[in-house]
C-alpha positions as a printed Julia matrix, in Angstrom:
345×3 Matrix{Float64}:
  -2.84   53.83   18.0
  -0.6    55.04   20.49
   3.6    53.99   20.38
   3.01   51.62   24.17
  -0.14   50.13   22.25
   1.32   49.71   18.96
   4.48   48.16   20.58
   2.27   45.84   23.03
   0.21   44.58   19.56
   3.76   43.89   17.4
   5.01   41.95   21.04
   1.85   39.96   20.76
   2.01   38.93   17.07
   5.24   37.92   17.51
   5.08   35.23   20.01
   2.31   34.09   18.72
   3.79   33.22   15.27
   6.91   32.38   17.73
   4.64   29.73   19.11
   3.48   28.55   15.8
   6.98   27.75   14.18
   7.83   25.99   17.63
   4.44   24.0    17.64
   5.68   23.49   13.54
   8.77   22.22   14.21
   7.98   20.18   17.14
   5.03   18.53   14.67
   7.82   17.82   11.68
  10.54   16.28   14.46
   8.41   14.01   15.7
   6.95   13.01   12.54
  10.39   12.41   11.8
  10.93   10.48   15.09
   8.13    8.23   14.07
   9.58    7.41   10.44
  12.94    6.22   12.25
  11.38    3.63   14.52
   9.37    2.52   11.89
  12.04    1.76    9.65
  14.44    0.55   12.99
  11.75   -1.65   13.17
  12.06   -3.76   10.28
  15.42   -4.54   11.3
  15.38   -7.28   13.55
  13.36   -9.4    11.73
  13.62   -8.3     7.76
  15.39  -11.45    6.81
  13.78  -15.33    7.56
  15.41  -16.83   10.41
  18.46  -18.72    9.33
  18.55  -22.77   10.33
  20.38  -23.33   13.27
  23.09  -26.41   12.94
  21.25  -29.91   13.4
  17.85  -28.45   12.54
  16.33  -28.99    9.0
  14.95  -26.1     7.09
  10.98  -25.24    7.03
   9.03  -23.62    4.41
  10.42  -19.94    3.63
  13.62  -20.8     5.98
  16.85  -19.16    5.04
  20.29  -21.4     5.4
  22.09  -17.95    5.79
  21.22  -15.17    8.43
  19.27  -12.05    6.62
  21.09   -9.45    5.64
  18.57   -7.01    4.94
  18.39   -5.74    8.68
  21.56   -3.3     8.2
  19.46   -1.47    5.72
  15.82   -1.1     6.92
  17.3    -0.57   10.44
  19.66    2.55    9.08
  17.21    4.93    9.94
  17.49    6.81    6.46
  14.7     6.85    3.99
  14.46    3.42    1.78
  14.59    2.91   -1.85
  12.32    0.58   -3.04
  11.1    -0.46   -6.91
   9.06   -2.76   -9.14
  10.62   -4.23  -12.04
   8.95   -6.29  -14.6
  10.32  -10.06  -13.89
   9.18  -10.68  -10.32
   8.37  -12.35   -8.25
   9.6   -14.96  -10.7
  13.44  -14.16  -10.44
  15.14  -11.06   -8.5
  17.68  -10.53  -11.34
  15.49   -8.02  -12.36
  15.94   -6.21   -9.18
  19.77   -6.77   -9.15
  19.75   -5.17  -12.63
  18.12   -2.74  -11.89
  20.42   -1.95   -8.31
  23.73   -1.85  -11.25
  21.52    0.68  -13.43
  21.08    3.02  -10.78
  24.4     2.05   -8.49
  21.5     1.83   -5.4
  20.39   -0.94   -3.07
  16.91   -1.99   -3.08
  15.88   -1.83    0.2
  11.62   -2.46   -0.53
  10.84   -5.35   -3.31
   7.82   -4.82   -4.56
   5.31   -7.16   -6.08
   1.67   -8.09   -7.15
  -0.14  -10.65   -6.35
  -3.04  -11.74   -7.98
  -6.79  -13.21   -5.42
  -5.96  -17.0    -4.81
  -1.82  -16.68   -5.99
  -0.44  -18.14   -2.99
   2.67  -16.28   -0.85
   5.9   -16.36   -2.78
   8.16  -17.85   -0.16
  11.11  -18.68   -2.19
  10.83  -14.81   -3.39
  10.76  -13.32   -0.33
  13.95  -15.6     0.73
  15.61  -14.35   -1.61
  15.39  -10.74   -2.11
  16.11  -11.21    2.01
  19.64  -12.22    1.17
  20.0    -9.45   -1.03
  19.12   -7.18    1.32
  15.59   -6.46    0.58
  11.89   -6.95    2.37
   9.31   -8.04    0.01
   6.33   -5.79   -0.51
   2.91   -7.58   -1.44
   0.29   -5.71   -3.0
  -2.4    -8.01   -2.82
  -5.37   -7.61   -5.78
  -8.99   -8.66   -4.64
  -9.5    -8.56   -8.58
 -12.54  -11.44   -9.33
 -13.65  -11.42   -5.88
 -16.24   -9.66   -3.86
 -15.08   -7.79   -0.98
 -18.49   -8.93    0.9
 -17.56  -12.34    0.47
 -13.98  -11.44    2.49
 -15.07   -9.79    5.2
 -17.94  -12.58    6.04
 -15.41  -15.06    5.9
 -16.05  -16.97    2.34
 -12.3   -16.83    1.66
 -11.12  -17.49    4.77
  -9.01  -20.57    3.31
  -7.33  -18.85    1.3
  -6.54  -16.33    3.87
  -5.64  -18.3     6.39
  -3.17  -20.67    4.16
  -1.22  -17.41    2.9
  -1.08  -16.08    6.68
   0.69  -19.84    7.52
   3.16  -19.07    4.62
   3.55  -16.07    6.0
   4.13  -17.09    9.57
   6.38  -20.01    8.43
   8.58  -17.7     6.1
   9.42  -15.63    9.55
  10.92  -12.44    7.87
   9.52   -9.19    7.93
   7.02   -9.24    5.09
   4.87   -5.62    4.29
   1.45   -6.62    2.8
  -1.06   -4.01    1.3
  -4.4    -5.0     0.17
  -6.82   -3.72   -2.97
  -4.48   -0.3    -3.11
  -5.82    2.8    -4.69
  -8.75    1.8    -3.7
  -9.82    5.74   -3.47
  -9.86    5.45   -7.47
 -12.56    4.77   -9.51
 -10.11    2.31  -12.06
  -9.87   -1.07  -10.26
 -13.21   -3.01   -9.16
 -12.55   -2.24   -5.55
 -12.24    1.05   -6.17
 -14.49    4.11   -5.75
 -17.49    3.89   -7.48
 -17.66    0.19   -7.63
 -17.74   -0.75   -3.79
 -18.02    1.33   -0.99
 -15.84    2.57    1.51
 -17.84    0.25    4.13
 -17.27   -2.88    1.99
 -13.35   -1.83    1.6
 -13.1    -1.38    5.36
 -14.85   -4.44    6.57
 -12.86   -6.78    4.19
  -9.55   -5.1     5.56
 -10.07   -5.66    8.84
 -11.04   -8.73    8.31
  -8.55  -10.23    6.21
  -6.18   -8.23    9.12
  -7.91  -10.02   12.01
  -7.34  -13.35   10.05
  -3.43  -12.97   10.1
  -3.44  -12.04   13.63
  -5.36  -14.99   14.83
  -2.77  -17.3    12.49
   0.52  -15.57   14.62
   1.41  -13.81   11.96
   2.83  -11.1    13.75
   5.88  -10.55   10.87
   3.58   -8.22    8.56
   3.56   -4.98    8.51
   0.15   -3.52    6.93
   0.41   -1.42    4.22
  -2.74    0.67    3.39
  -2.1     2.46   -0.1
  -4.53    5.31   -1.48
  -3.88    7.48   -4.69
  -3.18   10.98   -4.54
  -5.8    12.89   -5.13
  -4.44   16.18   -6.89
  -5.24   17.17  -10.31
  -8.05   13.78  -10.6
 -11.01   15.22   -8.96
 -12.98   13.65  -11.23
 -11.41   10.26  -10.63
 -10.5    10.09   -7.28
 -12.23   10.55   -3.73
 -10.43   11.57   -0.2
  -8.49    8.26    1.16
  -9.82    9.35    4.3
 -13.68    7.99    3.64
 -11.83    4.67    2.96
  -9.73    4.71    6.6
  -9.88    1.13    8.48
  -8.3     2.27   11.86
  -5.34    2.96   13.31
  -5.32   -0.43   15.21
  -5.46   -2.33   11.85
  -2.91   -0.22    9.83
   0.85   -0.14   10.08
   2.09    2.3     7.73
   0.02    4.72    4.82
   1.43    4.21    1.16
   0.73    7.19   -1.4
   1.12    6.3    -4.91
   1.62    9.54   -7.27
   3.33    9.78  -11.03
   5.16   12.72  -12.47
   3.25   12.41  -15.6
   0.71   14.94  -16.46
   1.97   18.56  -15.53
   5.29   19.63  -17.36
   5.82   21.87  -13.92
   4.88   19.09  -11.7
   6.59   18.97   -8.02
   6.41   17.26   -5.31
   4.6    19.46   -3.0
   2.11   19.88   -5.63
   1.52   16.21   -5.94
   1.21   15.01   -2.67
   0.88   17.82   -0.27
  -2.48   17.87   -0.14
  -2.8    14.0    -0.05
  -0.77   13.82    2.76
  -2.69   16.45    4.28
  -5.75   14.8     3.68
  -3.83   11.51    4.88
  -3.18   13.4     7.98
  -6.79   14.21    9.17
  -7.22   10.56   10.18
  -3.7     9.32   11.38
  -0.4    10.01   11.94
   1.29    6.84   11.14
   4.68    6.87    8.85
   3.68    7.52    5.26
   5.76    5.64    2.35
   5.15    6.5    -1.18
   4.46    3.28   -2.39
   4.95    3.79   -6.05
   5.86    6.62   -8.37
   7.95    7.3   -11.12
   8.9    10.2   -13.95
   7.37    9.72  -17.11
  10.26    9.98  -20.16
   8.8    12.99  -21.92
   9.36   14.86  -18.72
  12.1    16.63  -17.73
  13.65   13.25  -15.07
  16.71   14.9   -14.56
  15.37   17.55  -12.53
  12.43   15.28  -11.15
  13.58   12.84  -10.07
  16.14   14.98   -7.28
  13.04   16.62   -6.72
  10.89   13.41   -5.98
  13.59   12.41   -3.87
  14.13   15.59   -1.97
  10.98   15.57   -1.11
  10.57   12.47    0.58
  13.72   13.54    2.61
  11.88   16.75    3.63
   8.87   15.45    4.48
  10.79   12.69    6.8
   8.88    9.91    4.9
   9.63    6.29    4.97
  10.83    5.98    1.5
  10.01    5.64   -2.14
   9.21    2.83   -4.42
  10.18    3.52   -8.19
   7.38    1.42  -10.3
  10.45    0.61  -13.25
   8.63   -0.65  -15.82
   5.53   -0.83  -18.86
   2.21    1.43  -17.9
   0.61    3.76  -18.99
   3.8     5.3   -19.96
   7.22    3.73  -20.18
   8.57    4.42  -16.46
  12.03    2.25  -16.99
  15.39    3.88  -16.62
  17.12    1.29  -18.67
  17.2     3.15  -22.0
  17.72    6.79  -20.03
  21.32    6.78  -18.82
  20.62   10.65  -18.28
  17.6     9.89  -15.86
  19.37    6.52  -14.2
  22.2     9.4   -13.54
  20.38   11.41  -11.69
  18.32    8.66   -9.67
  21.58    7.35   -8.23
  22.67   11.06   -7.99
  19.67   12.14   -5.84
  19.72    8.8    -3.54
  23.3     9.81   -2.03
  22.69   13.42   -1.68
  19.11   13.04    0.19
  21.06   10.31    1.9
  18.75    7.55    1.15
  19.55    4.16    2.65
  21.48    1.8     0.0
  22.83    4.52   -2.17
């Protein structure tokens, strides 16, 4: 090849991996752009609407203003965690804020088919400074008989609650359903039935006003459980009928584990069918792993990747997840949340 033509080919190469890292970066900063106005909007409306002088106070009504708005509205990524006790008292979650020397920004909870709305919960993690987090279980219940409307009472009296409480509530329904471990999982419905009872139970809050949810849809990552788990994106109800993705994923089977290895390729996968903010809805270091150089890293990466946030799952599983008896590992969590400049730490 002569010098011109070998020159002209380098020239070539180079702007067109000059174009690539600009397309790149363009992609990651407005990924990023779209993780900041999700979490701005929380703001206005994370706590219940405080009772006005004169007025008397309704189902779910705060007789203080919210305070969680300074801390969903922040911008920076949100800690969030699950901690054996609730909904039936947040001193768990107050506890668990002095272990770690954080503030909870994402209370999570479960919520069993036919438990109604926790109202007096979601009141008060709100004046701690929290939003509550549902994860709603369709255990004992067909997901045909949702989406043709047999549980539409139930339905619609939780969207009332809902609607009545007036704070920002996030809501997730039958999560990890790309597993095959829960009933409405993979290989014991179908990722028709999964869809059609989502959007309908979605349609049913909509047509109640209950315009203070944000919908969660939460699939497992899929990495090192071929056998167990399918691609979230067979299971994808539409853009217009999801609010944010949740990704749960454990540091508990590879000694070498990362975060890049487990969730890149969910999130890739994730990112085939949408581009709305991702949140990593539950995760956690199991204690014969090595948490004080984990847990930075889980956090690090959700700073990287310009996610939402993380919600620590601090209790009983399959392994013991708690920091409680790991002063070492509760170190490092409140450590890693002010370096990666988490919100609350």
């Amino acid at each position: 090849m002569s010098p011109i033509k070998l020159l002209a080919t380098v020239f070539a190469l180079t702007c067109v991996a000059v174009v690539g890292v600009t397309v790149g970066v363009r992609e990651q900063r407005a990924g990023h752009e779209a993780t900041r106005k999700a979490l701005a909007s929380l703001g206005p409306a994370a706590g219940p609407q405080a009772v006005q002088p004169g007025q008397t106070a309704r189902p779910g009504q705060s007789t203080q203003p919210g305070k969680s708005s300074g801390l969903v509205a922040s911008g920076r990524p949100l800690i969030g965690a699950y901690v054996h006790g609730v909904p039936g008292s947040t001193a768990p979650l107050t506890q668990f804020e002095s272990l770690t020397g954080t503030k909870v920004g994402l209370a999570l909870y479960f919520s069993s088919w036919g438990e109604p709305f926790q109202t007096a919960f979601a009141a008060a993690v709100s004046q701690i400074g929290a939003v509550p987090l549902v994860q709603m279980e369709p255990a004992n219940v067909s997901l045909q008989s949702i989406a043709n409307g047999s549980e539409d009472d139930y339905l619609v009296s939780y969207a009332n609650a809902v609607r009545l409480y007036g704070g920002q509530v996030i809501l997730s329904f039958g999560h990890e359903m790309n597993g095959n471990w829960y009933g409405w999982g993979s290989g014991r419905t179908s990722p028709s039935a999964f869809i059609a009872a989502w959007r309908h139970i979605v349609d049913v809050f909509r047509a109640q006003g209950a315009s203070n949810v944000t919908w969660l849809w939460t699939v497992n990552v899929t990495t090192g459980m071929t056998d167990r788990v399918t691609n979230p994106a067979e299971w994808w109800p539409g853009n217009s009928y999801v609010t944010w993705v949740g990704i749960d994923g454990y540091y508990w089977l590879d000694p070498t584990e990362t975060f890049g290895k487990l969730f890149d390729v969910t999130i890739a996968d994730v990112r085939q069918v949408t581009s709305k903010p991702i949140l990593i809805a539950e995760s956690a270091v199991a204690p014969d792993l090595d948490r004080e150089t984990m847990i930075p890293d889980l956090f690090a990466g959700v700073k990287n990747d310009g996610l939402l946030g993380m919600v620590w799952f601090d209790s009983k599983g399959n392994r013991d997840w708690r920091l409680d008896s790991d002063p070492a590992a509760a170190a490092a969590f409140k450590a890693a949340a002010k370096k990666y400049g988490f919100a609350g730490a």
